[in-house]
PyMOL Python script that loads the backbone (N, CA, C, O; Angstrom):
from pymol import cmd

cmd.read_pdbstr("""\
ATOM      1  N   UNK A   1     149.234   9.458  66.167  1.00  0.00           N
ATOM      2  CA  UNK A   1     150.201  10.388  66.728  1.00  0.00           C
ATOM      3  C   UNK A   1     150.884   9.718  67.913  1.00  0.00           C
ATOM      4  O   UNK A   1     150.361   9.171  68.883  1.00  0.00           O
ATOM      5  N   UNK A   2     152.113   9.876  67.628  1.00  0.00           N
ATOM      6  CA  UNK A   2     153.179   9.119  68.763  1.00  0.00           C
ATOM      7  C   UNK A   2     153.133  10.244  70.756  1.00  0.00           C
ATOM      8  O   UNK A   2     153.132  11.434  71.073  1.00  0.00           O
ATOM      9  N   UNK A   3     153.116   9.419  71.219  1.00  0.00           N
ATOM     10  CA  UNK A   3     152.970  10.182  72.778  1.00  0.00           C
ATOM     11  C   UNK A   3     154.230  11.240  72.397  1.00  0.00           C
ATOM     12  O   UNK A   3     154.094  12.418  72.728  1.00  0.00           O
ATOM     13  N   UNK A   4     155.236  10.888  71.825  1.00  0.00           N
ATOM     14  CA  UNK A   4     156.350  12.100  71.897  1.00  0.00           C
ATOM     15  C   UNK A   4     155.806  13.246  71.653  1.00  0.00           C
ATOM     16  O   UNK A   4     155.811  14.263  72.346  1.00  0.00           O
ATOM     17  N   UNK A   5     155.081  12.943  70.099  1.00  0.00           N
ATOM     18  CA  UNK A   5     154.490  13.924  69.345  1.00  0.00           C
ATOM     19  C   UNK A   5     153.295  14.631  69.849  1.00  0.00           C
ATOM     20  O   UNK A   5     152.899  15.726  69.450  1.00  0.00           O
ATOM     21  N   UNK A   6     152.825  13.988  70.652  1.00  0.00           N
ATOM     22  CA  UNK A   6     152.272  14.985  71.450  1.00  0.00           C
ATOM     23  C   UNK A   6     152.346  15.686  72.633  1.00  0.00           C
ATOM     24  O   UNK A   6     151.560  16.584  72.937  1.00  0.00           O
ATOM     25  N   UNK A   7     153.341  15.273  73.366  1.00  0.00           N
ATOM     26  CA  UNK A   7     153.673  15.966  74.316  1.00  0.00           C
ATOM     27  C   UNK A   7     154.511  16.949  73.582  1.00  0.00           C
ATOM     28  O   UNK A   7     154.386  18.051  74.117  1.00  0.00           O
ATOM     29  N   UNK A   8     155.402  16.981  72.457  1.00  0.00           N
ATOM     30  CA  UNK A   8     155.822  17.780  71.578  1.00  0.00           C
ATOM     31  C   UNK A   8     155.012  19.060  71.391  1.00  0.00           C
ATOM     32  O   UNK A   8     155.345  20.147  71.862  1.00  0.00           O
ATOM     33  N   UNK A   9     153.555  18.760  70.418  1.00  0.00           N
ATOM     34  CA  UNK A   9     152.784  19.939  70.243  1.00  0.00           C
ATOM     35  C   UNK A   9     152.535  20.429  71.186  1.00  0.00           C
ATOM     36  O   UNK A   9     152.557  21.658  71.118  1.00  0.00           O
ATOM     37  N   UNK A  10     152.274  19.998  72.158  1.00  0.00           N
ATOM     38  CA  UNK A  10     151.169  20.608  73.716  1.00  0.00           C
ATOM     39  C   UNK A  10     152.331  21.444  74.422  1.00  0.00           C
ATOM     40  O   UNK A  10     153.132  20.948  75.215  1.00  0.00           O
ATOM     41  N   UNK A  11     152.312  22.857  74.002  1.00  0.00           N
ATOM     42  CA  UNK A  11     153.339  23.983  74.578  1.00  0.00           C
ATOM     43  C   UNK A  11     153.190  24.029  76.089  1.00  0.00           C
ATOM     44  O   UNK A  11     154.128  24.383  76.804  1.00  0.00           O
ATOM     45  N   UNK A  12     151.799  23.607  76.656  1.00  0.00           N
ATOM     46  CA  UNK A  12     151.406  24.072  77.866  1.00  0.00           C
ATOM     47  C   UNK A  12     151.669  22.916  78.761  1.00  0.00           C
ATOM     48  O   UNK A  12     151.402  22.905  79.963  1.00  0.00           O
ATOM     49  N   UNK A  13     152.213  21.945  78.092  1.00  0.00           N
ATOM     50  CA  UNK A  13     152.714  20.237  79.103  1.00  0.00           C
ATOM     51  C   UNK A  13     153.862  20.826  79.955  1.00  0.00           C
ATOM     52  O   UNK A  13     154.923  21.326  79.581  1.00  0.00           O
ATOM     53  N   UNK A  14     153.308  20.611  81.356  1.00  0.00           N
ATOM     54  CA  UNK A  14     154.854  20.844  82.181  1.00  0.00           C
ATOM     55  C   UNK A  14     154.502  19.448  83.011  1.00  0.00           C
ATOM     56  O   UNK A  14     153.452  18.840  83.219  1.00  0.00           O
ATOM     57  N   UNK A  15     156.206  19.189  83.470  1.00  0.00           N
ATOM     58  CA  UNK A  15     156.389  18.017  84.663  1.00  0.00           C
ATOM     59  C   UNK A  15     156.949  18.453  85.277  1.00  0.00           C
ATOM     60  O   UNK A  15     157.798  19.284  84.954  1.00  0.00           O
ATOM     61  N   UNK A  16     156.713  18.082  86.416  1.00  0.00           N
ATOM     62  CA  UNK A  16     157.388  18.681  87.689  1.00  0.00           C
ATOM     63  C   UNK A  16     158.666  17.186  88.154  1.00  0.00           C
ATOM     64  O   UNK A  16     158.142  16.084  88.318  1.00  0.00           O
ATOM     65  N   UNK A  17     159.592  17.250  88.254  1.00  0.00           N
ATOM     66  CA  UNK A  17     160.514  16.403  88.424  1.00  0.00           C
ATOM     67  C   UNK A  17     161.596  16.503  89.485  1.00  0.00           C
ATOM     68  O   UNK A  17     162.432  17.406  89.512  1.00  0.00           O
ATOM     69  N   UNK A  18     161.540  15.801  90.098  1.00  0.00           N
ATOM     70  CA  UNK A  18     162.218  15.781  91.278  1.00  0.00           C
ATOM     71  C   UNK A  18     163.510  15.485  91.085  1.00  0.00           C
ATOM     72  O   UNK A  18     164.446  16.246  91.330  1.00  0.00           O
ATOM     73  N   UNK A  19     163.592  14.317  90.617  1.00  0.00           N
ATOM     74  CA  UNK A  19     164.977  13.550  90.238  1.00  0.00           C
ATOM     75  C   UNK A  19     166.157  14.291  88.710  1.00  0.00           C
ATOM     76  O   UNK A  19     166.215  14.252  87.481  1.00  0.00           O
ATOM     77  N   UNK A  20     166.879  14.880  89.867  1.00  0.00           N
ATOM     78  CA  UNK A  20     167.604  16.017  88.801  1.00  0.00           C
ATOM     79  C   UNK A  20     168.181  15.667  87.777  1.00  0.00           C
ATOM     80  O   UNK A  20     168.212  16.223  86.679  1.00  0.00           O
ATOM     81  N   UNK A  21     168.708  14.618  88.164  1.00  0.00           N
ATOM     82  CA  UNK A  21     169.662  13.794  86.950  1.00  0.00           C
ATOM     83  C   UNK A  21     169.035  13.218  85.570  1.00  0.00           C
ATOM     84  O   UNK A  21     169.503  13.198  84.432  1.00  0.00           O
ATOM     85  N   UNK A  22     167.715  12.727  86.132  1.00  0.00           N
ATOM     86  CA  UNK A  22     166.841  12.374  84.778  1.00  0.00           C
ATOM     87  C   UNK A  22     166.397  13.560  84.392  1.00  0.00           C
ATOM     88  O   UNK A  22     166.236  13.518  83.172  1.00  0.00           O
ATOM     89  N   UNK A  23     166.085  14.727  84.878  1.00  0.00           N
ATOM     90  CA  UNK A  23     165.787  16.337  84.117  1.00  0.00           C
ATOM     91  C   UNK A  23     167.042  16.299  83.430  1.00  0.00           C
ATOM     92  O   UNK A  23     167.036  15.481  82.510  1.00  0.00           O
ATOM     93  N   UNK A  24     167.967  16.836  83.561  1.00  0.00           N
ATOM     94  CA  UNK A  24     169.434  17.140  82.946  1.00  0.00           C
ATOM     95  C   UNK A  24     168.865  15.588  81.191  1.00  0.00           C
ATOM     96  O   UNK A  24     168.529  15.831  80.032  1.00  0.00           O
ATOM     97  N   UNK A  25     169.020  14.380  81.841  1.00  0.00           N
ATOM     98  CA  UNK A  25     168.692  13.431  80.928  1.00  0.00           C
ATOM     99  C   UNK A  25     167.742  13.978  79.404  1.00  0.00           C
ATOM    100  O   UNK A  25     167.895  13.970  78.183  1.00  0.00           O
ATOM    101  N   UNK A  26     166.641  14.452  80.500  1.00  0.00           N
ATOM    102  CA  UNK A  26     165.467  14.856  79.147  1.00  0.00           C
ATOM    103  C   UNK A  26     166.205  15.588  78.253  1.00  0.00           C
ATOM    104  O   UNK A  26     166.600  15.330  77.115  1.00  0.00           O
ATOM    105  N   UNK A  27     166.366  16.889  79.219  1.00  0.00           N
ATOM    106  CA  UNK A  27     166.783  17.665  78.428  1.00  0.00           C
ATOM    107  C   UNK A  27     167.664  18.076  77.373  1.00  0.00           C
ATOM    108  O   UNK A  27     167.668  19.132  76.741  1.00  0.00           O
ATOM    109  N   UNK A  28     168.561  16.867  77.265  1.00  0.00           N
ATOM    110  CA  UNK A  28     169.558  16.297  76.256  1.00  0.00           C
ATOM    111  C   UNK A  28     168.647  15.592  75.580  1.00  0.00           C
ATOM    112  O   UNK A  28     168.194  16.232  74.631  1.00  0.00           O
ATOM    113  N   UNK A  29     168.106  14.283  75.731  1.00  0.00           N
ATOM    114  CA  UNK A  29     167.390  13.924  74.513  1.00  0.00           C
ATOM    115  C   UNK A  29     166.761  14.863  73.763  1.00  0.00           C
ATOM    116  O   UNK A  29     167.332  15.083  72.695  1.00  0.00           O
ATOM    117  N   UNK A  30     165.968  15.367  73.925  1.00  0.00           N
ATOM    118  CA  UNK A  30     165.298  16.769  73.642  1.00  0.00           C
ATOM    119  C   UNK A  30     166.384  17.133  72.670  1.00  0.00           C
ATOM    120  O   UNK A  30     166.099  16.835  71.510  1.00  0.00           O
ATOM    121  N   UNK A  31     167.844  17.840  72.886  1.00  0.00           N
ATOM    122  CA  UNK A  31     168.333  17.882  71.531  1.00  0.00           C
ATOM    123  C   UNK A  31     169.040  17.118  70.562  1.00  0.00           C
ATOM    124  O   UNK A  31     169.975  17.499  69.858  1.00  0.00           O
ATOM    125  N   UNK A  32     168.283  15.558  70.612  1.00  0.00           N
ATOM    126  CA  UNK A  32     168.839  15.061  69.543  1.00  0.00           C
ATOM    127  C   UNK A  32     168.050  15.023  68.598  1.00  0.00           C
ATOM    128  O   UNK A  32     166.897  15.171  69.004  1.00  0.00           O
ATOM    129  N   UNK A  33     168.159  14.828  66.971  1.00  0.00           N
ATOM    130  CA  UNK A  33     167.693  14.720  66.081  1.00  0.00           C
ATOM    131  C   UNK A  33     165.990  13.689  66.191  1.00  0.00           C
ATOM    132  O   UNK A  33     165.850  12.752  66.977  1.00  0.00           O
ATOM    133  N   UNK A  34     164.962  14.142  65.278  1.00  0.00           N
ATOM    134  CA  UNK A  34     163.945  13.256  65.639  1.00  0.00           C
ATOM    135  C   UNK A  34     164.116  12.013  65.225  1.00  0.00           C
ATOM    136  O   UNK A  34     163.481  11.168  65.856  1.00  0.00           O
ATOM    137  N   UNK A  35     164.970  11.540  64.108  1.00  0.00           N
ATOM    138  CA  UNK A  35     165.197   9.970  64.051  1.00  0.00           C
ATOM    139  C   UNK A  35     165.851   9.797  65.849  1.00  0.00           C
ATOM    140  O   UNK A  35     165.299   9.415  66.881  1.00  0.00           O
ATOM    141  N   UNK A  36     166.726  10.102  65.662  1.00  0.00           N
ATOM    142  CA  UNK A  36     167.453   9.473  66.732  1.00  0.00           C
ATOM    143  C   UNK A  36     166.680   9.719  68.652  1.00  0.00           C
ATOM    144  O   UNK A  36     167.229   9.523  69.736  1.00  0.00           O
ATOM    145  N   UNK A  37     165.411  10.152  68.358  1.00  0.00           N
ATOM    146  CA  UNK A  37     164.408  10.711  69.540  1.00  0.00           C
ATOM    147  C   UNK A  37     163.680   9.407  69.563  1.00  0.00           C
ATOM    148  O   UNK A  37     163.348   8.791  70.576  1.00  0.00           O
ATOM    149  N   UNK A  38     163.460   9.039  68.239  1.00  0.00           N
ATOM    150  CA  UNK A  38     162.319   8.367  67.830  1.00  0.00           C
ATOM    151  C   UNK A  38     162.746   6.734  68.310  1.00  0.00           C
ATOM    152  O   UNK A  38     161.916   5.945  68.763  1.00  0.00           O
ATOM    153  N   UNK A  39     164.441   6.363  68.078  1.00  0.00           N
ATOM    154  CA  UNK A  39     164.502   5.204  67.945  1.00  0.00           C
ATOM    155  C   UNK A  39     164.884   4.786  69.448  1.00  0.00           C
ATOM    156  O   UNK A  39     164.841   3.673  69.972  1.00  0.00           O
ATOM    157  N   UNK A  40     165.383   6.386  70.131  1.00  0.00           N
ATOM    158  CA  UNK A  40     165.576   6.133  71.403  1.00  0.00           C
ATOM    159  C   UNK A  40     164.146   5.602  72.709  1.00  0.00           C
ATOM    160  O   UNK A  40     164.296   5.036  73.792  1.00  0.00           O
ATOM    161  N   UNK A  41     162.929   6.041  72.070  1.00  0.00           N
ATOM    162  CA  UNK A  41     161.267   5.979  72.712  1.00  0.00           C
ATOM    163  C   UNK A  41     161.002   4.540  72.468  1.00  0.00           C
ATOM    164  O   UNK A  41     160.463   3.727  73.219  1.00  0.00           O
ATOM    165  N   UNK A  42     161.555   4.355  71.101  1.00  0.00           N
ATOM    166  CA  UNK A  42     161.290   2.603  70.806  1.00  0.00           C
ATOM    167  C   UNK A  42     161.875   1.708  71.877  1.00  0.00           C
ATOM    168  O   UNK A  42     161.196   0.917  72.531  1.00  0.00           O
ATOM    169  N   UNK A  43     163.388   1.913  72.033  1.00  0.00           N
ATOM    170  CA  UNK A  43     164.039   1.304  72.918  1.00  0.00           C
ATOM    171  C   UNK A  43     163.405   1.290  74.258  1.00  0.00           C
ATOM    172  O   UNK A  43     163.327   0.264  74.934  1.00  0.00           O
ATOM    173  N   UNK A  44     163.054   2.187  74.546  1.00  0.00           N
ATOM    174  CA  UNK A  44     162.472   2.393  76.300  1.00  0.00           C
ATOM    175  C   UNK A  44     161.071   2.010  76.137  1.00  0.00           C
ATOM    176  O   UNK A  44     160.847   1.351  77.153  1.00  0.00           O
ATOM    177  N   UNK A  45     159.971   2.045  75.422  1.00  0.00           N
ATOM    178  CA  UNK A  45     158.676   1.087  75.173  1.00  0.00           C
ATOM    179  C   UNK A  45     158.955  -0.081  75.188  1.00  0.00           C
ATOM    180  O   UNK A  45     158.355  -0.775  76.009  1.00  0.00           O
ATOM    181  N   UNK A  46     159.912  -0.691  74.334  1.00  0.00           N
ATOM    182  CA  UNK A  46     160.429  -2.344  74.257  1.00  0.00           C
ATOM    183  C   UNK A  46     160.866  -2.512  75.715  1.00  0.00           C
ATOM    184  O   UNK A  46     160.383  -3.548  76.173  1.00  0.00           O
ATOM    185  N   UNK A  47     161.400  -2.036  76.345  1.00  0.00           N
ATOM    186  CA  UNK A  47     161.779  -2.420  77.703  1.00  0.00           C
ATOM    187  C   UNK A  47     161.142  -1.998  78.972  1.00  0.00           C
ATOM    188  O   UNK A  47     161.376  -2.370  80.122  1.00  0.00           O
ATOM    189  N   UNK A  48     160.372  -1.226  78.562  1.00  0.00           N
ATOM    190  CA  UNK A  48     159.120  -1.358  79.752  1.00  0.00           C
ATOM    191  C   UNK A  48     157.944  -1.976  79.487  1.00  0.00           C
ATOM    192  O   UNK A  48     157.034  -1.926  80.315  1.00  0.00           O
ATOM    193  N   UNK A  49     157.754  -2.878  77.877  1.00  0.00           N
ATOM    194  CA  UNK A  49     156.879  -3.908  77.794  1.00  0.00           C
ATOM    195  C   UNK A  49     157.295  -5.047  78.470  1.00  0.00           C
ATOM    196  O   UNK A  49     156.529  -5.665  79.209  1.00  0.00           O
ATOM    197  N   UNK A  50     158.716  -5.452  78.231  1.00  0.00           N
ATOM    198  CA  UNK A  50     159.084  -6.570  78.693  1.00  0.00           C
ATOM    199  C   UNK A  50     159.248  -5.892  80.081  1.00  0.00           C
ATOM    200  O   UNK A  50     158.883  -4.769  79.733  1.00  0.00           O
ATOM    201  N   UNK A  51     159.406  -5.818  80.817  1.00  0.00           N
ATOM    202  CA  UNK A  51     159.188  -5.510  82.500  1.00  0.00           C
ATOM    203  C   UNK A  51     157.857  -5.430  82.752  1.00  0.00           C
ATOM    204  O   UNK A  51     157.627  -5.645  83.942  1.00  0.00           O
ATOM    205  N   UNK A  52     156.737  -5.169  82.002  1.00  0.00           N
ATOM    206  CA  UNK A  52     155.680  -5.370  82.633  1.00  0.00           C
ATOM    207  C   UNK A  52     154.787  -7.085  81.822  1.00  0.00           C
ATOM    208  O   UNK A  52     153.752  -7.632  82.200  1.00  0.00           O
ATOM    209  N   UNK A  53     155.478  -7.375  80.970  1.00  0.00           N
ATOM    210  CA  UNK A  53     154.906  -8.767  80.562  1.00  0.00           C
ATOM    211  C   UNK A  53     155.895  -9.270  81.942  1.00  0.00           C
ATOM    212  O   UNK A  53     155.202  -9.916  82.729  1.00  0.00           O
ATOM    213  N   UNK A  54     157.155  -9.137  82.342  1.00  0.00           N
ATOM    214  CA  UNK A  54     157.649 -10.233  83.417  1.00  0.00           C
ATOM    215  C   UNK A  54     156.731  -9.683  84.617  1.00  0.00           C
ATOM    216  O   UNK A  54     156.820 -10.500  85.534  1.00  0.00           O
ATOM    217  N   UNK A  55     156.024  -8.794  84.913  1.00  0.00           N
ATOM    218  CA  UNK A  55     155.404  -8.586  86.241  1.00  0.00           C
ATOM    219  C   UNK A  55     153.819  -9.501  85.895  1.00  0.00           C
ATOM    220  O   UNK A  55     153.049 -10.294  86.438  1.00  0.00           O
ATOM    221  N   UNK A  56     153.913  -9.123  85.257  1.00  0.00           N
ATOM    222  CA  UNK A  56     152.800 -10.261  84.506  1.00  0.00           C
ATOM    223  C   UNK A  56     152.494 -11.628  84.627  1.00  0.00           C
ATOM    224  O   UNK A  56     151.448 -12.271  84.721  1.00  0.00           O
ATOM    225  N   UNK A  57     153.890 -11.937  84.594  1.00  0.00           N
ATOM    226  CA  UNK A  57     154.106 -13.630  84.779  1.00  0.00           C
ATOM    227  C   UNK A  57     154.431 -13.921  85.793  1.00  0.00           C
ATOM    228  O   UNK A  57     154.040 -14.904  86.422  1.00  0.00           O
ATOM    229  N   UNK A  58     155.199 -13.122  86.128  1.00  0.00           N
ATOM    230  CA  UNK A  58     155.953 -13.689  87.822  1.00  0.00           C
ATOM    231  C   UNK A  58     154.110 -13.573  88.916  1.00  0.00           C
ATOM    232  O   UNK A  58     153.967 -14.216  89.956  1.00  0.00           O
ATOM    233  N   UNK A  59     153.177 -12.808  88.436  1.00  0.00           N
ATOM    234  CA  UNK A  59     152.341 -12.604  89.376  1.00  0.00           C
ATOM    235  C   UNK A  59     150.900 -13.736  88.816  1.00  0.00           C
ATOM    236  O   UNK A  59     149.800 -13.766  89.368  1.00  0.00           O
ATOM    237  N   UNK A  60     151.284 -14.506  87.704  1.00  0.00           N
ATOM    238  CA  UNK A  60     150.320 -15.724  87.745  1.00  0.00           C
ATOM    239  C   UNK A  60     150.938 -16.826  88.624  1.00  0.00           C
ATOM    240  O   UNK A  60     152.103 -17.169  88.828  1.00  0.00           O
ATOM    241  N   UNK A  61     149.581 -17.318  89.132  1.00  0.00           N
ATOM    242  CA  UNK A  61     149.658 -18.550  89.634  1.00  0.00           C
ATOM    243  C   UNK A  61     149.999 -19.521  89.369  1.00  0.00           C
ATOM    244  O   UNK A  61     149.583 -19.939  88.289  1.00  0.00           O
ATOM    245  N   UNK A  62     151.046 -20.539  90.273  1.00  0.00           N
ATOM    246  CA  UNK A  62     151.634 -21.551  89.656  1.00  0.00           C
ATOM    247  C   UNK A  62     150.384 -22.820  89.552  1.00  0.00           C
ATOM    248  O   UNK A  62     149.546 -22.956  90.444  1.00  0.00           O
ATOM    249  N   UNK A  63     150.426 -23.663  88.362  1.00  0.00           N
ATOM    250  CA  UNK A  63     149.379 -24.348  88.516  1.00  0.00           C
ATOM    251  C   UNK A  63     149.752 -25.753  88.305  1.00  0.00           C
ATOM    252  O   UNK A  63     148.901 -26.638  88.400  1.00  0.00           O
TER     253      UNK A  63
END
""", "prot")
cmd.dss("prot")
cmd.show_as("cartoon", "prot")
cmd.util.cbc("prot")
cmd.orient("prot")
């Protein structure tokens, strides 16, 4: 089960969010189609892997 999909089922998940502009954000993804939910989660996993493989590297030692 994909994290979407479960924060999906779980009626009782709330976030509290400060930053208004990314609320307004969700809440549009939220109505797009689930392909197009799905390929949008891919995109943002792929790019917060690669930001944390570069924190990764930049924080080994040069040898």
């Amino acid at each position: 089960m994909s994290a979407y999909n479960h924060l999906k089922d779980n009626k009782n998940f709330v976030v509290e969010l400060q930053n208004h502009e990314l609320n307004e954000q969700l809440m549009l993804i939220n109505q797009l189609d689930e392909d197009e939910k799905n390929v949008l989660i891919k995109i943002i996993n792929s790019m917060l892997t690669k930001k944390r493989m570069m924190d990764l590297l930049d924080s080994k030692p040069n040898i």
